[in-house]
C-alpha positions in Angstrom: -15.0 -15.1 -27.9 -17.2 -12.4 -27.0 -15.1 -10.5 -24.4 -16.7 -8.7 -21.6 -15.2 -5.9 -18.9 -17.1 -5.7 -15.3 -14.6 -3.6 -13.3 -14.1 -0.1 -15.0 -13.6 3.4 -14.0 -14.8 6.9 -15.5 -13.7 10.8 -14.6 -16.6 10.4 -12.2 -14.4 8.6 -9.7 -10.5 7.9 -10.6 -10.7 7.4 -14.0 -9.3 10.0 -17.0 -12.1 8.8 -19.4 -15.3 10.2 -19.7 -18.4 8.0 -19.1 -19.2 8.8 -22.9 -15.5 8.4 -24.1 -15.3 5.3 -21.8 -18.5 3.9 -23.8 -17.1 5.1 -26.8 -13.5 3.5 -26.2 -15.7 0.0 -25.3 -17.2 0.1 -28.8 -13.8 0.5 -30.1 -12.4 -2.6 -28.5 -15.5 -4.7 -29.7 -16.8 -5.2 -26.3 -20.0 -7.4 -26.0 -20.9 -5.7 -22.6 -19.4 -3.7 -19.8 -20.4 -2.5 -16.5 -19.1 0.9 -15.0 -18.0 0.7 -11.3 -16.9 4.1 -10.2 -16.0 4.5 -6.5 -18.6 4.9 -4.0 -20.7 6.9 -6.7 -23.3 6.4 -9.7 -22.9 10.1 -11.2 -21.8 8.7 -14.7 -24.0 5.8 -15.4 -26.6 7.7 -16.9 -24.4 8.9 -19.8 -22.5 5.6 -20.1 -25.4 3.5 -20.4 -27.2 6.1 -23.0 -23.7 5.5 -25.5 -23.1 2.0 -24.8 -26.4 0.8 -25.9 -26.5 3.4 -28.9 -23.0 1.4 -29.7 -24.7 -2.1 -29.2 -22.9 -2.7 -26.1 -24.7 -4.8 -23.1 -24.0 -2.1 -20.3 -24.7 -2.9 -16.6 -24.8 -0.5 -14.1 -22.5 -0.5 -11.4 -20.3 0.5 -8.0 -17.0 -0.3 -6.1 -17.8 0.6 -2.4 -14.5 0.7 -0.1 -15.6 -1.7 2.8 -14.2 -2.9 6.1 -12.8 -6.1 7.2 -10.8 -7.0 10.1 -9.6 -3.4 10.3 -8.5 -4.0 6.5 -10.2 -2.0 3.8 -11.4 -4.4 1.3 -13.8 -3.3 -1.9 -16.8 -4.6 -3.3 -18.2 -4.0 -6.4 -22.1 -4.5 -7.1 -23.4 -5.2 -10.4 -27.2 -4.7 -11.9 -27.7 -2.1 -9.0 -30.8 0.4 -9.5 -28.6 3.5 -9.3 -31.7 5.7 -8.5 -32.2 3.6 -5.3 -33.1 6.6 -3.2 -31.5 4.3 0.0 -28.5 3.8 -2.0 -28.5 8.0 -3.1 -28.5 9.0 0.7 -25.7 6.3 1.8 -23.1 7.1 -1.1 -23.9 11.3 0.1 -22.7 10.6 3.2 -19.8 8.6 2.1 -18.7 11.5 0.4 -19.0 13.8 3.2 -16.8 11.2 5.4 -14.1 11.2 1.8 -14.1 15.3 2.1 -12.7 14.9 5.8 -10.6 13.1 5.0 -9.2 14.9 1.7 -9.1 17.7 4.6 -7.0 15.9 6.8 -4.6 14.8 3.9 -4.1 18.2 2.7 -3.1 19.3 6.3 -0.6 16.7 6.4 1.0 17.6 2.7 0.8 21.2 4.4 3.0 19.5 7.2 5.2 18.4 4.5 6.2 21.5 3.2 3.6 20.8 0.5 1.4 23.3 -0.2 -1.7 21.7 -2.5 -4.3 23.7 -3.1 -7.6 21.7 -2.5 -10.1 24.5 -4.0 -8.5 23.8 -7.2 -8.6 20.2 -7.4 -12.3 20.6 -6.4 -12.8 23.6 -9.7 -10.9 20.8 -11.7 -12.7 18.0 -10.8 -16.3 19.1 -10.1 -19.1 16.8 -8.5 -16.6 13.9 -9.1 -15.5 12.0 -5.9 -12.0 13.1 -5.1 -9.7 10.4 -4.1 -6.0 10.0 -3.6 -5.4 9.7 -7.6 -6.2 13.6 -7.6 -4.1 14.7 -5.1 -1.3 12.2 -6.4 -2.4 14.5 -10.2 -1.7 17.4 -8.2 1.6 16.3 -6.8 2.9 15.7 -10.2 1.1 19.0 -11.8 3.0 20.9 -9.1 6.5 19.4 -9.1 6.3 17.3 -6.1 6.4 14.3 -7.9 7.4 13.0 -11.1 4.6 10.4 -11.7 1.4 9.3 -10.5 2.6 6.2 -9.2 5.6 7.5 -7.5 3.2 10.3 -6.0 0.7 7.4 -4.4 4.0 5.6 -2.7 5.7 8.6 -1.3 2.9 10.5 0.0 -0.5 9.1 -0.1 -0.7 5.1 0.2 -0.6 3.6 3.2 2.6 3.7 5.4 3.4 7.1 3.6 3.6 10.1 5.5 0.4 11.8 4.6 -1.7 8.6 4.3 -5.0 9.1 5.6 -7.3 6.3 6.5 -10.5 6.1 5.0 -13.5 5.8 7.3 -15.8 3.0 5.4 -18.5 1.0 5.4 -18.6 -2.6 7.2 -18.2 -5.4 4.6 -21.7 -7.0 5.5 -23.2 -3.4 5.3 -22.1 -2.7 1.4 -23.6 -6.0 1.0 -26.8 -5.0 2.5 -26.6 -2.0 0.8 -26.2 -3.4 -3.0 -28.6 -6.1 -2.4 -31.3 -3.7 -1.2 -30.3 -1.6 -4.6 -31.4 -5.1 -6.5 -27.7 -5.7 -6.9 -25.1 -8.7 -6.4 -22.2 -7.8 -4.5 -18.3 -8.8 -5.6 -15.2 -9.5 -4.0 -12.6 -7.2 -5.9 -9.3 -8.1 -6.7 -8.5 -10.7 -4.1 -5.2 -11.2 -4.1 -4.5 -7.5 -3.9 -4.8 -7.1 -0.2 -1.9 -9.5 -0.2 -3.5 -12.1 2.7 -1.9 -15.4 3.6 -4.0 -17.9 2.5 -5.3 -18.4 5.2 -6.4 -15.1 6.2 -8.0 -15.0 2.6 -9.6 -18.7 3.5 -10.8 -16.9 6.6 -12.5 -13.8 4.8 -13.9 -16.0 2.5 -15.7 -18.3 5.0 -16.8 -15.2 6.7 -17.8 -13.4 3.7 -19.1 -15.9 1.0 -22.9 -16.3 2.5 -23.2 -12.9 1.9 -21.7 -12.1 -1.5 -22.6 -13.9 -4.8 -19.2 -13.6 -6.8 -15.8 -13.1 -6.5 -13.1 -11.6 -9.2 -11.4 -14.2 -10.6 -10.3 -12.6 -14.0 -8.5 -9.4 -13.5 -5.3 -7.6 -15.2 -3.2 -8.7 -12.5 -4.3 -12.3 -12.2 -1.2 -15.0 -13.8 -2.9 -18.1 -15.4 -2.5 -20.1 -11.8 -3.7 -16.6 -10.0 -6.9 -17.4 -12.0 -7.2 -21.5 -11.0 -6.8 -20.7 -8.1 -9.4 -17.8 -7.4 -11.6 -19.8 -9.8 -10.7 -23.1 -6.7 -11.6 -20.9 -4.2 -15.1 -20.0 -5.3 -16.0 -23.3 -6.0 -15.5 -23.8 -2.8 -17.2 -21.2 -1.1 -20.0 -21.2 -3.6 -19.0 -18.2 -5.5 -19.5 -17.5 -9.0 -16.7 -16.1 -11.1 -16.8 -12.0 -12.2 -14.1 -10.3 -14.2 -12.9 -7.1 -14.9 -9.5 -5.1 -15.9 -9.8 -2.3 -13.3 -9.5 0.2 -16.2 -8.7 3.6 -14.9 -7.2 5.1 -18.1 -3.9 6.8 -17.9 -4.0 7.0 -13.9 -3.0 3.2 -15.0 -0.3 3.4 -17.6 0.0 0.1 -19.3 -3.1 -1.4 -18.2 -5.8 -1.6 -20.9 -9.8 -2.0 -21.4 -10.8 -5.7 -21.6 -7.3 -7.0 -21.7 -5.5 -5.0 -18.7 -2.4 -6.0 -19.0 -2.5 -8.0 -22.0 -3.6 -11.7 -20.7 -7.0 -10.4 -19.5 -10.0 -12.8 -20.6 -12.9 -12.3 -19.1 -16.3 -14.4 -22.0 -19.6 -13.2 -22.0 -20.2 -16.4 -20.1 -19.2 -15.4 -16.4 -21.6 -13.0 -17.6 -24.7 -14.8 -18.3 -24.2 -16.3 -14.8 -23.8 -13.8 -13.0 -27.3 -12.1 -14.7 -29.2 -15.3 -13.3 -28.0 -14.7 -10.3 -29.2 -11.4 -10.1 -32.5 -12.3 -11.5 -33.0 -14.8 -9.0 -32.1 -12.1 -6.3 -34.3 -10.4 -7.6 -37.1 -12.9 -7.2 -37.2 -14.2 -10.8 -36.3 -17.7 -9.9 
């Protein structure tokens, strides 16, 4: 089985991995191909790409893009994007300027707390990355608050916690729009994750499908019926089938490259149809 990974993460967004080491790590794990899907950003696909493919290792370049839905933030993750897009460049700067509020506005509330976090430094640790809530949850554990990273994310930072901050993002139809006119496919993430009823999920989908092209079907979470039935939903929305772990390194303890959990299989074929269907986006039909 040649065993593929399509949902990954690098120091570039939330990740403790280097794009190199991440490459580097792929190799290691006898990966056939991999795509890199930092958050809202393309800063490490450059390097990535350069030491997969000096490794033998099929690399595609991609995003996850926080999204809107229903006043529910969802995420979608495009694949075979042209990261030099200069449309897609300007949108993903001005996400970051909205994710900077917002890491303002958290650090007031922390402040509020009786938490004093000192954002200048988690911007000198972490510079040109995109700064999310893993890094302040880093910084909750470096400074006592907290004794893991998990436990920091519940107390403080997730939503319902006292110094959650709501993200300002991107309509769901717009990242479409957005991938597709970077010569990319767009993917539902993780779709049981936002914990719908099914038919609230049924209802996204029937909304959603005639836009996107896949749907993740094959991710570290997923049980063996989590995967029939994601795989029964996008046969019947017209989907195809993606797969990835989610990899984050050891902002995830316990969940691995390629195998996330342990029961991960994602084969190189929900690859190869996923790469026509980017070729016929891309007019190659």
């Amino acid at each position: 089985m040649k065993i593929i990974d399509l949902h990954t993460h690098s120091t570039c967004s939330d990740g403790t991995l280097s794009p190199k080491q991440l490459s580097l790590y792929a190799a290691k794990k006898g990966l056939s191909a991999y795509a890199l899907t930092d958050h809202d950003t393309v800063d490490g696909i450059e390097e990535a790409k350069f030491y997969a493919e000096k490794n033998n290792i099929e690399f595609i370049p991609g995003i996850e893009i926080s999204s809107g839905y229903n006043n529910r933030e969802i995420h979608i993750v495009g694949l075979f994007i042209d990261y030099k897009n200069s449309t897609l460049i300007s949108r993903l700067s001005h996400i970051k300027e909205k994710r900077e509020k917002r890491n303002e506005i958290i650090v007031k509330k922390l402040d509020g707390l009786g938490i004093k976090i000192d954002y200048d430094e988690i911007l000198n640790e972490n510079k040109g990355k995109i700064i999310t809530k893993a890094h302040f949850a880093k910084q909750l554990v470096k400074k006592n608050y907290s004794s893991s990273i998990y436990e920091a994310l519940n107390k403080y930072l997730n939503e319902g916690a006292p110094a959650y901050v709501k993200k300002e993002v991107l309509p769901a139809k717009e990242t479409v729009s957005l991938i597709k006119s970077a010569g990319g496919i767009a993917v539902l993430a993780h779709p049981l994750y936002y914990k719908l009823s099914e038919n609230e999920l049924n209802k996204m989908l029937e909304d959603l499908s005639p836009y996107l092209t896949a749907m993740e079907c094959y991710y570290s979470t997923h049980s063996k019926e989590d995967v029939l039935y994601t795989v029964s939903l996008c046969e019947r929305y017209g989907l195809l089938a993606s797969g990835g772990s989610d990899f984050h390194g050891d902002n995830k303890p316990g969940l691995d490259l390629a195998v996330g959990y342990g029961n991960l299989k994602a084969d190189y074929a929900v690859l190869e149809k996923l790469k026509e269907a980017a070729l016929i986006g891309k007019g190659f039909n």
